[in-house]
C-alpha positions in Angstrom: 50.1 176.5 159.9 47.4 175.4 157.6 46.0 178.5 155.5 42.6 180.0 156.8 39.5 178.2 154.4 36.7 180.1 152.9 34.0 178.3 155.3 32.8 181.1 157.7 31.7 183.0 154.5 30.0 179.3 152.7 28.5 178.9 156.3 26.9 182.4 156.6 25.7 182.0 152.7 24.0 178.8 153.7 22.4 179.7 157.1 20.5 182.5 154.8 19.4 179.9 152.1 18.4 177.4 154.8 16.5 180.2 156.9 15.0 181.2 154.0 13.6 178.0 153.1 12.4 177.0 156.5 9.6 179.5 157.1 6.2 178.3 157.7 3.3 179.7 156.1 2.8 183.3 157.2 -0.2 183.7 159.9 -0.6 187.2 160.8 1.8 187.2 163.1 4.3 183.8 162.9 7.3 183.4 165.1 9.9 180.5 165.1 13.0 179.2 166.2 15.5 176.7 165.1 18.2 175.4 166.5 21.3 175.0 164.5 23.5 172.2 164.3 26.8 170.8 162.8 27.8 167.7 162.6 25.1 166.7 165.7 26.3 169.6 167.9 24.4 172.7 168.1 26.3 176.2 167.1 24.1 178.4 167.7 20.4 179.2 166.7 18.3 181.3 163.8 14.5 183.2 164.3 12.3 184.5 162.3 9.0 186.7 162.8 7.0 187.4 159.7 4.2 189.3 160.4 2.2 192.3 158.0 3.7 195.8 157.5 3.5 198.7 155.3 5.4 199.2 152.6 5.4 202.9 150.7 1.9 202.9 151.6 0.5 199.0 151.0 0.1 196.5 152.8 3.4 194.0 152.6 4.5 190.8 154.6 7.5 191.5 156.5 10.2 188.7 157.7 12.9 189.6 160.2 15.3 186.6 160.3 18.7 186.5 162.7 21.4 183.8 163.1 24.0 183.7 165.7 26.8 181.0 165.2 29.4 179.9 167.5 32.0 177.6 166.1 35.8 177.8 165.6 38.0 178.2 162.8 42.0 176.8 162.7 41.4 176.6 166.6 40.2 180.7 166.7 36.7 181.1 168.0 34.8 182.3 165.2 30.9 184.1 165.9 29.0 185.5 163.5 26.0 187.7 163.6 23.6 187.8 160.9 20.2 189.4 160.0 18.2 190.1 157.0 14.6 191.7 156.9 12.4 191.4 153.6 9.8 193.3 152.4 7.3 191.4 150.0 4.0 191.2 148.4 2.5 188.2 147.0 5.7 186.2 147.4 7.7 189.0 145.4 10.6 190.5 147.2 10.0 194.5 147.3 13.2 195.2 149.1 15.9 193.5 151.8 18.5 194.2 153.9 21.4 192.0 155.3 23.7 192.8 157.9 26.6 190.3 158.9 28.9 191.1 161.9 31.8 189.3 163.1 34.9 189.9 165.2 33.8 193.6 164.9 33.4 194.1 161.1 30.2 194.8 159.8 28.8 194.1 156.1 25.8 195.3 154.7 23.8 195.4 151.8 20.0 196.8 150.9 18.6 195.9 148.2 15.2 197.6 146.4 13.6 195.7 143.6 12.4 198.4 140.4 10.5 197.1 137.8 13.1 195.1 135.8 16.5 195.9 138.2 17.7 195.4 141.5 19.6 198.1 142.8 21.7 197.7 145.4 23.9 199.3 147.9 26.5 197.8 150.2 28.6 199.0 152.9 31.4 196.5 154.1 34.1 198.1 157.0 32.2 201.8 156.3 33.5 201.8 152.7 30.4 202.1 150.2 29.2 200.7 146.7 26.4 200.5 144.5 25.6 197.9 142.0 23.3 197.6 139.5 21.6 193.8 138.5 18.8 193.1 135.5 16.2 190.9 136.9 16.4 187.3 135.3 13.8 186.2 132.5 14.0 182.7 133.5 12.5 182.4 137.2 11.9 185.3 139.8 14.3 186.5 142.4 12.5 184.7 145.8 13.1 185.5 149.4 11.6 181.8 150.6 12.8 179.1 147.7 10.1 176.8 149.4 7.4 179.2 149.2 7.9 179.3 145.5 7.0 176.1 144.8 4.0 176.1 147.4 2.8 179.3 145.8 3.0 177.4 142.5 -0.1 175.8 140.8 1.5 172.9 140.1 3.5 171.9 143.4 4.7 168.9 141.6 6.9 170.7 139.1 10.2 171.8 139.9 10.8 175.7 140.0 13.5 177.7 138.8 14.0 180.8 141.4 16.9 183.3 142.0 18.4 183.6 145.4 20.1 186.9 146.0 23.7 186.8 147.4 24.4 189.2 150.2 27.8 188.7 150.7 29.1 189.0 147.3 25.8 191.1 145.7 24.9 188.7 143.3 21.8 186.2 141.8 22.7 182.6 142.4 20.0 180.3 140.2 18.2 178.0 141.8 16.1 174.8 141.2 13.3 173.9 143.6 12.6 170.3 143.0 9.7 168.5 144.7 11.0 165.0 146.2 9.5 161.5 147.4 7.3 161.4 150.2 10.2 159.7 153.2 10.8 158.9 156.5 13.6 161.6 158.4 14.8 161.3 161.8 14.6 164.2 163.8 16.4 164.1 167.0 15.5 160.3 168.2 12.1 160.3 166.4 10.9 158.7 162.5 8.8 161.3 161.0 6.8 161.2 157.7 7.6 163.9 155.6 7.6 165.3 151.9 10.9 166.3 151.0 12.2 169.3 149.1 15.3 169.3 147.0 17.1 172.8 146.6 19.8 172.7 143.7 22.3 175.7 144.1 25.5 175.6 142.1 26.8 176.4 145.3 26.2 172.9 146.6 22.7 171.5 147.6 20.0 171.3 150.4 17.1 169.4 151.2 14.2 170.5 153.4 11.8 168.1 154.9 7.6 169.1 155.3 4.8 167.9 157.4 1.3 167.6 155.6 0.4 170.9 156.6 4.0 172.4 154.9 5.3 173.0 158.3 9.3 172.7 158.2 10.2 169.4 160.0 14.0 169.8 159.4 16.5 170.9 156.7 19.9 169.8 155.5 22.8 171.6 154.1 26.5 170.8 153.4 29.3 169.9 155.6 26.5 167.7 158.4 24.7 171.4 158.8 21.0 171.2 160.2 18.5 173.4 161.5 15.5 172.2 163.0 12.9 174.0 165.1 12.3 173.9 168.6 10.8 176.2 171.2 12.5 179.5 171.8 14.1 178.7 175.4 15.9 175.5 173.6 17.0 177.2 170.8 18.7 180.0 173.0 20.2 178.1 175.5 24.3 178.1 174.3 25.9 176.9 172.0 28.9 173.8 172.7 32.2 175.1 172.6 33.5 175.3 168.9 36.9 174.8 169.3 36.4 172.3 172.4 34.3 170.1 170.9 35.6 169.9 167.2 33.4 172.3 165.8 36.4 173.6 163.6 35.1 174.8 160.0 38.6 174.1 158.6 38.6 170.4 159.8 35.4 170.1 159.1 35.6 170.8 155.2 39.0 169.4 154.5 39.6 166.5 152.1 41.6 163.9 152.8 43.3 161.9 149.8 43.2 158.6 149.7 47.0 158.3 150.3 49.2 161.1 151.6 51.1 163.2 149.2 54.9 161.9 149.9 57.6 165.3 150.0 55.1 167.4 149.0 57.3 170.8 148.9 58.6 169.3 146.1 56.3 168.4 144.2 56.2 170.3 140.9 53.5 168.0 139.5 49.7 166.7 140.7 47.8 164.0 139.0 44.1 162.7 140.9 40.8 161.9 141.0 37.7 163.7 142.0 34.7 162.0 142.9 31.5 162.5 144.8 28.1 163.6 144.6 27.3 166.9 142.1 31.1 167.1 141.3 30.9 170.2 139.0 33.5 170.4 136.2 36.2 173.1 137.2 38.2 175.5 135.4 40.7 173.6 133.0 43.6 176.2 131.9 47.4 176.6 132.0 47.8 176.0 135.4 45.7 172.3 135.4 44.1 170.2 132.6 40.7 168.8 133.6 39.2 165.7 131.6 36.2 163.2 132.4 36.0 159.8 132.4 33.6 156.8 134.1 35.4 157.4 137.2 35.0 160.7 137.7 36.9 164.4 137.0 40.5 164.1 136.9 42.9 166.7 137.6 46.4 167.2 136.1 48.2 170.2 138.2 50.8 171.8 136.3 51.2 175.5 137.7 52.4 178.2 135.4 56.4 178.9 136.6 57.2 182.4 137.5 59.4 183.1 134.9 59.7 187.3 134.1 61.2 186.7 131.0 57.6 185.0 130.0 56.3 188.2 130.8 55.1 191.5 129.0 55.4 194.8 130.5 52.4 196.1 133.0 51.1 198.3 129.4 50.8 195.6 127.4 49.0 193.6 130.1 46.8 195.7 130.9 45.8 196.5 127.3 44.9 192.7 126.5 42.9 191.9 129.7 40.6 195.1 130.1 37.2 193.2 132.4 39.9 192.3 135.0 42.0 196.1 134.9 39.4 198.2 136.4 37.9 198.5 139.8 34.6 196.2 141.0 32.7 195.3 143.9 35.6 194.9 147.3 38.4 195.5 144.9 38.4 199.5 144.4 41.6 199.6 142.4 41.2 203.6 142.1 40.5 204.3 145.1 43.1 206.7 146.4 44.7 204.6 149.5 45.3 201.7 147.2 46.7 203.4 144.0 49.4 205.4 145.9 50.3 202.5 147.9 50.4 200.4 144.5 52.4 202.6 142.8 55.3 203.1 146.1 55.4 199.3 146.2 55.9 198.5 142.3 58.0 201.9 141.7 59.4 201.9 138.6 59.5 198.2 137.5 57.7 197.3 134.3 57.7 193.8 134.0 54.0 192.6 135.1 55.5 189.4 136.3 58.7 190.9 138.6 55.7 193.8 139.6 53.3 190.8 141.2 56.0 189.9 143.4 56.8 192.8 144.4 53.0 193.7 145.2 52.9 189.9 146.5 55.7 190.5 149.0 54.2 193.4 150.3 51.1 192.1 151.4 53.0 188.6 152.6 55.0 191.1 154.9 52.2 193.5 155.9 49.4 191.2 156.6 48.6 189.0 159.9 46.2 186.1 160.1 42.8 186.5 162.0 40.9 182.9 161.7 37.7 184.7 163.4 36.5 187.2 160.9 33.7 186.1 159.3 32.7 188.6 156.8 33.6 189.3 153.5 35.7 192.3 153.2 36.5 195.6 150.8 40.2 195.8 150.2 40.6 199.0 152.0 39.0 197.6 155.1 41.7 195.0 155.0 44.6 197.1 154.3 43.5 199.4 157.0 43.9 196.4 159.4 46.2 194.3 157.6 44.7 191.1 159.0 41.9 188.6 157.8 41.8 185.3 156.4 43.0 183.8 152.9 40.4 185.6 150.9 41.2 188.9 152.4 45.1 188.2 151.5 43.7 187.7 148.1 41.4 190.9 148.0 43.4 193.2 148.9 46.7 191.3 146.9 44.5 191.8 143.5 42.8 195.1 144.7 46.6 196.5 144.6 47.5 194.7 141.3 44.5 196.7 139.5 45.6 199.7 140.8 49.5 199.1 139.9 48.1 198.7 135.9 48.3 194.6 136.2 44.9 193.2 135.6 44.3 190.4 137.9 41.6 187.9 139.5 40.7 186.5 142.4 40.5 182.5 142.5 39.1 179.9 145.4 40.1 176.3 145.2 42.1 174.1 147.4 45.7 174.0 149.4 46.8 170.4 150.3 49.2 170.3 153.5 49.0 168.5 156.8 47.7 165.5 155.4 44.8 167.0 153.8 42.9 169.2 151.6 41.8 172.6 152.6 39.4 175.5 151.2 42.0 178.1 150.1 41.8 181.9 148.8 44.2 183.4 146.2 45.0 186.0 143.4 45.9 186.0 139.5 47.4 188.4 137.5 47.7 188.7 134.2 51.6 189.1 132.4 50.1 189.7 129.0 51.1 185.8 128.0 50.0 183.9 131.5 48.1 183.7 134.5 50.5 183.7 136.7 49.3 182.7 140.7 49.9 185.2 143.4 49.7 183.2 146.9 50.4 186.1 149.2 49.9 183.9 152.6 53.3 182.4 151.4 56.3 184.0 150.3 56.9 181.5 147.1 56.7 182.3 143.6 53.8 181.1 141.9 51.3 178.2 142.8 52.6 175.0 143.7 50.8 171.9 141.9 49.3 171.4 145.7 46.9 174.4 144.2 43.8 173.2 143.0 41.6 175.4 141.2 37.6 175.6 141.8 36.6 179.2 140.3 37.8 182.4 139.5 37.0 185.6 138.5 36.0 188.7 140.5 34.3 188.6 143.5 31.0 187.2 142.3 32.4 184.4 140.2 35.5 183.1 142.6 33.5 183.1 145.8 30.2 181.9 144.6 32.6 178.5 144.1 31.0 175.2 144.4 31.5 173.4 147.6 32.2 170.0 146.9 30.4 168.5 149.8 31.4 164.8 150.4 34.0 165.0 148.1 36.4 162.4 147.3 40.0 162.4 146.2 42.4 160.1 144.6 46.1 160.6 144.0 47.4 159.1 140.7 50.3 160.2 140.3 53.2 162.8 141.8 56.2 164.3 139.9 59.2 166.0 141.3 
């Protein structure tokens, strides 16, 4: 069975950026719907009302926004629920909320805007957090990215805005570039229209304006549209995910250009990466990345699971201190996870043979569930010991923490079947190596079918960079 992707949550994240940047102008009152489409079949649909409110007193624009997606993941129907409302004034966020339901779990996060911080407050599966941002110097934090540069005095200069994250609580940078005037098709018809280029690290969108800045249609990764449409249209169902192809998994994977022969064998990975916006990713012990006319080429050479490489669990923990504590979805102290980290590790001080110990247990423990499409705290998770990749990986370095092992969360991608697929894992730290802990599988280590994109916590690994269009070359395989 192919390994659950990231792509509900990369959906979700750009149905929010795309909604956000398809709002008209704000009349009093202004209503509209969009229908929401992948790959040329609709999955569901987004509204938004924006209309005047108070806020502590003064007069604010309010915009309630909800998405409803129907699609499939790995063949499991996969729906997801999502709303945000915004309070502004003069195109400056004052406060937002976000709520994202699927398959029953429920994440939220508020957000209230002070001066020069954003504080913020999340609940994800009832367990709560706060977190604390400094507003950027560089560009404001925007609700609408589109609005920006309309509000702008100069509507020909790009814009640098902030985007705020709700599903991992963070700012994502953002360049609002104004582009050529074109012709799009939208459904059947040639259209003129001024096109808008938003550049997110995250991957890309473009969003296409009439003369009067009305949204004709916007673009996203992965064949993902939205384009308006009278409310009746945009309500009337979905098609069928998993009948029709609407799978997120086969929808993202990469196919190389030539299969990987034996590939449980192979100990070694050698190929190219091409494509549009290809960002440089992480070059380390377990792959060396270089550059060269072609493109970004990527030499796989996983760090062994060897305990004699290893320190003890003290001395690990005492050399990597930003990845030993607690942070947002991985509470390493909170009670339910330290005692169940210290049964399962016991008396064993070797970092290296204590990961496998903490990896077996979650391998064991833990069932997939392809249709929950929310991010998720690690105590959520171990309370229902299912979820998808990343949630293997949350609560797999979550439990780490808490044993005295710091450890990571990375987001790359798992080659099997043929192809390439968005894949979730852990790291932990043996005082010498980053040693990969794949707890969706009960080997040791990463294979060199384990291709990194980001790491970090939960802000840095799952804010990856979705390598849209994406091509990749095998050079070379070694046994």
């Amino acid at each position: 069975m192919v390994s659950v992707s990231m792509f509900s949550r990369l959906l979700s994240l750009w149905v929010l950026l795309l909604l956000a940047a398809s709002r008209a102008p704000a009349s009093p009152t202004d209503e509209s719907w969009l229908g929401l489409f992948l790959n040329g079949r609709k999955v569901g649909y987004a509204q938004s009302l924006v209309a005047e409110d108070l806020f502590e007193g003064r007069k604010a624009q309010r915009t309630d926004a909800r998405t409803l997606l129907d699609v499939a993941l790995l063949g499991t129907p996969l729906q997801m629920d999502l709303r945000s409302t915004t309070w502004s004034r003069d195109g400056k966020p004052l406060r937002m909320t976000f709520r994202v339901e699927s398959s029953g779990r429920v994440q939220s996060l508020e957000a209230r805007f002070r001066d020069s911080k954003i504080e913020i407050a999340v609940e994800n599966g009832g367990q709560k957090s706060r977190k604390v941002l400094d507003l950027p110097k560089d560009g404001p934090v925007v609700d609408d990215p589109i609005d920006a540069l309309l509000r702008s005095p100069d509507k020909a200069r790009a814009r640098t805005v902030y985007v705020l994250d709700p599903l991992t609580a963070s700012l994502v940078r953002n360049e609002v570039r104004p582009g050529p005037e074109v012709e799009v098709e939208v459904r059947g018809r040639r259209l003129k229209a001024r096109r808008v280029d938003i550049a997110d690290p995250r991957a890309s969108s473009r969003v296409y304006l009439d003369a009067k800045d009305n949204i004709l249609k916007a673009e996203g990764p992965m064949g993902l549209e939205m384009i308006p449409m009278p409310r009746e249209e945009a309500l009337a169902p979905a098609e069928p995910g998993a009948a029709d192809g609407i799978d997120l998994a086969s929808a993202s994977r990469i196919r190389p250009d030539r299969p990987i022969p034996a590939p449980w064998d192979v100990r070694r990975l050698k190929v190219l990466l091409t494509g549009p916006e290809v960002p440089r990713l992480p070059s380390d012990p377990h792959q060396t990345v270089s550059k060269d006319d072609r493109g970004w080429i990527i030499d796989v050479h996983p760090v062994p699971f060897d305990p004699d490489r290893s320190g003890t669990i003290a001395q690990a923990r005492q050399s990597q201190p930003r990845f030993a504590g607690p942070s947002l979805y991985l509470p390493a102290d909170a009670p339910e996870i330290a005692s169940l980290a210290r049964r399962i590790v016991g008396t064993e001080a070797n970092a290296a043979k204590a990961a496998a110990r903490i990896q077996d247990w979650v391998y064991e423990q833990m069932r997939p569930n392809a249709g929950i499409g929310v991010l998720r705290d690690a105590r959520e998770v171990l309370k229902t010991k299912e979820g998808v990749c990343r949630d293997y990986a949350v609560l797999t370095a979550a439990l780490l923490r808490a044993a005295g092992i710091p450890a990571r969360l990375a987001s790359g991608l798992i080659y099997q079947d043929g192809a390439f697929y968005y894949h979730a894992w852990a790291e932990a730290w043996t005082g010498r190596d980053w040693l990969g802990v794949d707890s969706t599988r009960p080997r040791r280590g990463l294979s060199a079918l384990h291709v990194k994109i980001a790491e970090g916590n939960v802000e840095e690994a799952y804010n990856f960079a979705f390598l849209d269009k994406a091509r990749i070359q095998v050079l070379e395989t070694g046994q």
